[in-house]
N, C-alpha and C positions, 0 to 999 in steps of 0.2 A: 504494500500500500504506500504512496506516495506521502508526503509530507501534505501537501493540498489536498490530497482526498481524505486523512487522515484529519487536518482540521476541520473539511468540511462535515467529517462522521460526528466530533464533537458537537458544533453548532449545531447540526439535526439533533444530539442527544439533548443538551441543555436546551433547546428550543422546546422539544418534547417531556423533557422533566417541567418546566417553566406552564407551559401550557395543562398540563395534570394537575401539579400542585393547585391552579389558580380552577379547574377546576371542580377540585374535590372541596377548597372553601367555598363555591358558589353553593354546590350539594350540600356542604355541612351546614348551609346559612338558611336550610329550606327544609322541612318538615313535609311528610307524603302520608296521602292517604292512604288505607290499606290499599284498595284497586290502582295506586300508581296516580294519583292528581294530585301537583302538590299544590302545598300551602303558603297563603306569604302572611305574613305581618304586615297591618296598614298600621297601625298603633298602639303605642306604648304607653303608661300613666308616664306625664313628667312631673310630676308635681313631689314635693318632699315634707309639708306642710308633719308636726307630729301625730296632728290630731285624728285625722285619716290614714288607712291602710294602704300600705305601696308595696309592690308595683301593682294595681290593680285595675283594669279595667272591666265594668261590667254592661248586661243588658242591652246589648246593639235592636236598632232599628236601619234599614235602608230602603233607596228609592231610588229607580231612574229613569231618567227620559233623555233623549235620544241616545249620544253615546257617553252623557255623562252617570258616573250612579253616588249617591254619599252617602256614607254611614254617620251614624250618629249613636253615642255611649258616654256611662257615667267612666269617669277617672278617677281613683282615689277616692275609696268606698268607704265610709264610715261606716265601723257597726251599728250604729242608732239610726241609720238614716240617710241617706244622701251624698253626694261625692262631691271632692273639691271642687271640678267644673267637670260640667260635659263636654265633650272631644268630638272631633268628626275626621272623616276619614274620605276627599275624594277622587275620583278615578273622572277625566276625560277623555280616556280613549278606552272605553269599552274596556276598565280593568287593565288594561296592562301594566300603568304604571298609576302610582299612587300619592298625593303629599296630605298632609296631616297637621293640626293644630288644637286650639282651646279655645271655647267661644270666649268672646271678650264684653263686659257690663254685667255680668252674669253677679258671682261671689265675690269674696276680699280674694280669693285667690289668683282670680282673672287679670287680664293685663286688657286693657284699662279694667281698674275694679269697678266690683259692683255693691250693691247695699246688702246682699245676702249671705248668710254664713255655709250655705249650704245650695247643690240642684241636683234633682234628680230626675228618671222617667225622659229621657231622652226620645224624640219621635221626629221624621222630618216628612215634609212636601213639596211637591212642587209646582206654581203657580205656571201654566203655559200665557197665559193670556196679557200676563205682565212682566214674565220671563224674571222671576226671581225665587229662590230655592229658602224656604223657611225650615225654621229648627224651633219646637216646643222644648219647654222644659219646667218642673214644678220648682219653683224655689223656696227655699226652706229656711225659717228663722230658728233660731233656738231661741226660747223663751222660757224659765223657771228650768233650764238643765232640759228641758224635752224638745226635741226638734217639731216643729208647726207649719203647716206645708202653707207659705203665706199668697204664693202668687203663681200665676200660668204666665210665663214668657214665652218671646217666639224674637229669637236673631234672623236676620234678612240677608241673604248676598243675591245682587245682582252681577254677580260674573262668573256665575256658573259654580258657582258651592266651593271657591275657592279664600277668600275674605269674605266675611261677614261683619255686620254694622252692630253696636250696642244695640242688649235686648231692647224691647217693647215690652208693655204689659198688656194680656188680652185681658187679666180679671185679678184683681185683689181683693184677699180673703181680711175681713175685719178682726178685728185684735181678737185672739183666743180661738178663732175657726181655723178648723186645716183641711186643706184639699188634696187630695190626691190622684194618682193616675191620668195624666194629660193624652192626648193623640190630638193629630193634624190631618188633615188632607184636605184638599183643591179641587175645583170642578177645572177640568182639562179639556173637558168638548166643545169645541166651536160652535158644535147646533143648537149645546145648550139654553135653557134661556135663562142659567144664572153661570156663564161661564165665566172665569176669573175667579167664583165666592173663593172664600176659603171657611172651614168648618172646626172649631178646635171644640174637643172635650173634655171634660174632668169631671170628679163628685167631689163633694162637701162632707166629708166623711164626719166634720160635728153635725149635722144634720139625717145620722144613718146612709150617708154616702149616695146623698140623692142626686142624681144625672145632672149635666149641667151642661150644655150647647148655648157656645159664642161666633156670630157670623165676619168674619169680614170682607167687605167689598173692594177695597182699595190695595190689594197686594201684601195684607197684614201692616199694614201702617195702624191702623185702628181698626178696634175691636166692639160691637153692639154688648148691649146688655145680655149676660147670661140669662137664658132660659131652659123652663123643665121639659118635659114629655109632657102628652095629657094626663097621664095615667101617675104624675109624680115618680115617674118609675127613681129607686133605687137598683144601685148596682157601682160594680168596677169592672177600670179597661176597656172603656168602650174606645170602638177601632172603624171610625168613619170610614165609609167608599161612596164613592161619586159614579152613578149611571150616567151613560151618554142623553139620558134624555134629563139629567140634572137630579134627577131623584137622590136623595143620602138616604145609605141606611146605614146603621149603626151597628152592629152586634156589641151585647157587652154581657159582662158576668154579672148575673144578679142570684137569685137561689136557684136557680138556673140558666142556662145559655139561651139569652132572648134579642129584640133586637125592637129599634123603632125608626122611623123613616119620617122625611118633607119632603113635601113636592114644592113647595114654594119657596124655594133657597133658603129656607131657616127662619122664615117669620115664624113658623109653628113649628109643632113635635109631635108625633102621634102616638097612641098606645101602645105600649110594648104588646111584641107575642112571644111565645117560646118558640124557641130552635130546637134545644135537647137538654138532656137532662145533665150535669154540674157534676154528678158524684163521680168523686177521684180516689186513687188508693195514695195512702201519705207516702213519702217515698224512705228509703231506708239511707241510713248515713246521716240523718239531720240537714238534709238538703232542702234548700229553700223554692219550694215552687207554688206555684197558684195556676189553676185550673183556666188563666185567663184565654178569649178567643184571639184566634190568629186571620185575619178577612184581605180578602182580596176579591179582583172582580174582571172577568175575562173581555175578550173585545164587545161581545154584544151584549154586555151588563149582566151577567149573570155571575153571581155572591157565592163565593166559598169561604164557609167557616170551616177551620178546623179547632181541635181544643183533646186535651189531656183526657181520657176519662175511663171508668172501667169496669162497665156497663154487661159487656162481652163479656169479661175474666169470674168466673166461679170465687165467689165469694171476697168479690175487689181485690184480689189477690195481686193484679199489677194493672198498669194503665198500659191502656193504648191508644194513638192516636184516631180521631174518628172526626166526619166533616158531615156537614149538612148546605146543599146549595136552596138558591132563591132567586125567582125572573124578576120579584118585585121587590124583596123585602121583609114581605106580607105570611105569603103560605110558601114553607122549608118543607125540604126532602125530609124522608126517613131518615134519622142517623147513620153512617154506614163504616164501616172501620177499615182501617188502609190495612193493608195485609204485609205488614213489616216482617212478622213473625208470626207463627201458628199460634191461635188460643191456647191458650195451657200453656205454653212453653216456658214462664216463668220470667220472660224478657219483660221489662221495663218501660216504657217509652212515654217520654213526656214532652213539656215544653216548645212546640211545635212551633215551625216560623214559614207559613205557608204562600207561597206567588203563584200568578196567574199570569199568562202569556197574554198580552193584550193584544198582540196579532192573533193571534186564535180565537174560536169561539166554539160556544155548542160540543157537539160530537167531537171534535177535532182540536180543542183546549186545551195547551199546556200547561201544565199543575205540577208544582215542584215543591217538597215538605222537607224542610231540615229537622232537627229534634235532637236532644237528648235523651241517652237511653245508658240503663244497667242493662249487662247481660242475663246477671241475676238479682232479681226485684228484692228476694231478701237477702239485705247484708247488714252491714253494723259500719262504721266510720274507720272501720281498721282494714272492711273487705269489699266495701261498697267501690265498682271501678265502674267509672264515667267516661261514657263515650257519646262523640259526638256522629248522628248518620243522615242519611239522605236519600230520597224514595221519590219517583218521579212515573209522570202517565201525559199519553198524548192522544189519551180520547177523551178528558173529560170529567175521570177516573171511572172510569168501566172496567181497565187492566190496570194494573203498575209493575214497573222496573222490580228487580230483584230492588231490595235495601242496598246500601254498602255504606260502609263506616267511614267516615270523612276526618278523625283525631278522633287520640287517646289511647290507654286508657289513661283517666286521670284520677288522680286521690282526688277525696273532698277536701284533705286536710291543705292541700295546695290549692284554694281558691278563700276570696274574702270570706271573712263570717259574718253576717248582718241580720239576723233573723235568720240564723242556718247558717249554711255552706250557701255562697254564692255564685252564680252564673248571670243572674238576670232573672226579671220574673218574665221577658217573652226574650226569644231571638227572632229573626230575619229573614227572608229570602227575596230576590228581585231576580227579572229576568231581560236581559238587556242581547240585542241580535241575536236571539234564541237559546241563549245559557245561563244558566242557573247560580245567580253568584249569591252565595247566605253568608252573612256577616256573623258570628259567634264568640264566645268568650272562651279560649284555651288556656289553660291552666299545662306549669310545667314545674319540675322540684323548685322548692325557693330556693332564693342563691343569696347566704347566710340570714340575717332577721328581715332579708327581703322577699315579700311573698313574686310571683312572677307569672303576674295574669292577665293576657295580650286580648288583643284583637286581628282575630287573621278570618280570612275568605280565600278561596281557590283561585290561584295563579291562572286567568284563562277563562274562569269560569266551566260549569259541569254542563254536560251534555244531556239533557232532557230525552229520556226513551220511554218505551210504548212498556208491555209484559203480557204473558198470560195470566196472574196472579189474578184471581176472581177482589171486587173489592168488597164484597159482601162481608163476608166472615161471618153470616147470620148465625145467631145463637139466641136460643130466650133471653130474655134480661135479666139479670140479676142484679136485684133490690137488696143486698144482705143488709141487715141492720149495722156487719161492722163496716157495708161501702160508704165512705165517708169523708170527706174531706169537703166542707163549704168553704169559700172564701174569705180570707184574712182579710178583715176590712181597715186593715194598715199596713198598704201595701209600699211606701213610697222609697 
C-alpha cells in the first residue's frame, strides 16, 4: 500500500469513526416506541422556584391548523395545586421541528410577571377568522395557606403560537370562590353564522361546581358575562366543539358523562342530556386520575367523546377506554369500548386524549386515542408500571388498529405528586396532514433531588390505520356496588 493510499485508508476511517460517534448521540438523544416511532422532547420545566416541584411538566392539551400544531402544559407542579406557569410547545412545519417557552403576565414566576401565585388546566384554540392562536388557563391565589382558583385567563399570539401577549381575563372569581377546570375552543367555519366566537368554560366549584360559559366575539380580546345551562347543570371538564353549522356542544363530567349545546353563539345554554355513564375503577399506585371526557368533532360535525370507564370489566375490576358519538349534541350512541385489550385481561386503560381527522367524515373518519395504561390494573406504588399507548380507526370506529405502546414503563414514584402520582388529569391528541401527533407527560428516573418529567410527542407524527378488531366488546353492564369512582370536585 502506498503512503497516499495509506492516508487516504485513514481519512475514510476517522471520517467513518466521526460520523458513528455523532450518530449514536443523535440515537442516545431520542427515546423509541416499542413499534420503532421515536420520540422527541418539545419541553422541559425551566423554572427553579423552591416552592414547586422540578423538573416537572404536566397535563398537555394541543391543537392544529394548517401546518402549525401547539401544545400547551402546567410546568413546575405544586403539590397543593397548580404550576409555576404554563408552557407551550410549537411546531410550524407539521412537527418537524419544535421551539418552546412560558406564557408571560400569567404568575410572579412569569417574565413579565403576573399578579398570580399560581396557573393551572392549560387548554389552547385557534381562532381562523382573526388568525390568532389563544391559551386558557385557571389562575390560582393562595389565600389563608389554601390555593383558590381566582380567574380564567386566555394569552393571545398573532404569529402563529410562536410569542404570545400578557394574559387577559375572561372571568374573575370574587374573594373566597374558586373555579376550576377551564377549556377553549373557536368557531372555524366560514359558513358559520357565528364564525370567529370563541367559547371558554369552567365551574364554580364554591357553588357545587356549576357550569359556566363565556362568549367572545373579538379574537378573545374581551370576554361576555358568564352564563349557566338551562338546567343549572353542574359538572367538570367541560371540553367545547364547534359544528360547521356553529352549533357548541359541550361534553362535560357531571355524575355522569353529559353534554349541553347553543345554537345561537352563546347567548343561551340548553339542558344537559347524558352521554354514559361516569363509573370508573380507582386506579392502583395512588395515581391521580379523573374520569374527565376527551371531544372532538370530524369534518361533517359529528362528536366523539371518549372517557375512562369500566362499565365492561366484571366487577370495575379495571377501566377501559369507551366513546359515545352525536350529529347534534342532543341524542348519543350506545357507549361502545375500543378494543385495546380483551375484557378480562386485567389491563388498565385510562386517561384518554382523543382527535378527529377533520378531512374525514362519517364512515370514512379518522379517530386516533392516546391513553395511559397499567398492564396490570392491580398493583401497589412499588409495582404499578405506566405506560403510555395508542389505538387508531379509519372508518369511524367500526374497526381499530392493533394498540401499540408509545413510552415507558414508568414508576409512579418518578412523576409529580399532587393529589396522587401525576400525569395530568386529561392528555392530547391532534391530527395535522393525516398523522396523529398526542402530546403527553413522560416520566424518566430522577437525576439526584430532581424529579424528571418532560413533554415529548412523536418525531413525525403516527400513522392512522384501519383493523379488524370489532369495537363492540359488548358485554352486560356491570353496576357492582364496588364500581366507583365519581369525580373529584377539586380538580385544579
Amino acid at each position: 500500500m502506498s503512503v497516499n493510499a495509506h492516508a487516504s485508508w485513514r481519512v475514510r476511517a476517522i471520517v467513518a469513526f466521526v460520523l458513528s460517534l455523532m450518530l449514536s448521540l443523535v440515537l442516545s438523544s431520542m427515546t423509541y416506541a416499542s413499534g420503532g416511532a421515536p420520540l422527541v422532547k418539545v419541553s422541559s420545566d425551566p423554572f427553579t422556584n423552591k416552592t414547586s416541584q422540578h423538573k416537572t411538566e404536566v397535563e398537555p392539551d394541543n391543537y392544529a391548523s394548517g401546518s402549525t400544531i401547539v401544545n400547551v402544559f402546567q410546568q413546575g407542579r405544586f403539590s397543593d395545586g397548580g404550576s409555576s406557569d404554563n408552557g407551550w410547545a410549537t411546531s410550524t412545519d407539521n412537527g418537524k421541528t419544535w421551539q418552546h417557552g412560558s406564557f408571560p403576565g400569567t404568575t410572579v414566576y412569569s417574565s413579565p410577571k403576573g399578579i398570580y401565585a399560581r396557573i393551572s388546566d392549560p387548554a389552547i384554540a385557534y381562532n381562523a377568522k382573526d388568525k390568532v392562536w389563544l391559551a386558557s388557563g385557571l389562575a390560582i391565589l393562595n389565600e389563608g395557606g389554601s390555593p383558590i382558583g381566582a380567574a380564567v385567563l386566555v394569552n393571545r399570539s398573532t404569529d402563529g403560537g410562536l410569542t404570545w401577549k400578557n394574559a387577559v381575563t375572561v372571568a374573575k372569581a370574587p374573594n373566597g370562590v374558586f373555579f376550576d377546570k377551564d377549556w377553549i375552543v373557536c368557531d372555524d367555519s366560514s359558513s358559520s353564522p357565528y364564525y370567529g366566537h370563541c367559547y371558554a368554560e369552567w365551574d364554580n366549584a364554591s357553588s357545587g361546581d356549576l357550569v359556566q360559559m363565556s362568549t367572545s366575539a373579538n379574537g378573545g380580546k374581551t370576554w361576555g358575562a358568564a352564563k349557566t345551562t338551562a338546567d343549572h347543570a353542574y359538572g367538570l371538564g367541560g371540553q367545547p366543539l364547534v359544528q360547521p353549522n356553529g352549533t357548541v356542544v359541550v361534553p362535560f363530567l357531571s355524575n355522569n358523562i353529559a353534554a349541553f349545546t347553543s345554537t345561537n353563539g352563546g347567548s343561551s345554554w340548553s339542558k344537559s342530556v347524558t352521554v354514559g355513564s361516569a363509573n370508573a375503577h380507582v386506579e392502583g399506585g395512588n395515581l391521580r386520575s379523573i374520569q374527565l371526557p376527551s371531544a372532538q368533532i370530524d369534518g361533517s360535525g359529528k362528536v366523539y367523546v371518549a372517557w375512562m370507564n369500566c362499565q365492561f370489566e366484571s366487577g370495575c375490576a379495571a377501566n377501559d377506554i369507551v366513546y359515545s358519538t352525536s350529529k347534534d349534541g342532543v341524542k348519543w350512541s350506545a357507549t361502545k369500548r375500543v378494543p385495546i385489550n380483551s375484557v378480562g385481561s386485567g389491563q388498565d386503560n385510562f386517561i384518554p386524549g382523543i382527535a378527529a381527522d377533520k378531512t374525514t367524515s362519517g364512515k370514512s373518519a379518522h379517530i386516533a386515542i392516546t391513553y395511559y395504561y397499567y398492564p396490570v390494573s392491580n398493583c401497589s406504588i412499588s409495582t404499578c408500571q405506566l405506560d403510555v399507548g395508542f389505538i387508531s380507526s379509519t372508518n369511524g370506529g367500526s374497526t381499530w388498529s392493533a394498540a401499540q405502546q408509545l413510552a415507558g414503563p414508568m414508576k409512579v414514584t418518578w412523576l409529580a405528586n399532587a393529589g396522587g402520582y401525576m400525569v395530568g388529569d386529561y392528555i392530547s391528541t391532534t391530527i395535522i396532514g393525516g398523522k396523529a401527533f398526542p402530546i403527553f407527560a413522560l416520566a424518566k428516573a430522577p437525576k439526584g433531588t430532581m424529579l424528571n418529567e418532560a413533554m415529548d410527542t412523536t418525531s413525525g407524527g403516527l400513522a392512522i390505520f384501519g383493523g379488524t378488531n370489532s369495537s363492540a366488546g359488548d358485554r352486560s353492564y356491570h353496576n357492582s356496588p364496588n364500581s366507583s369512582a365519581q369525580f373529584r370536585l377539586t380538580a385544579y
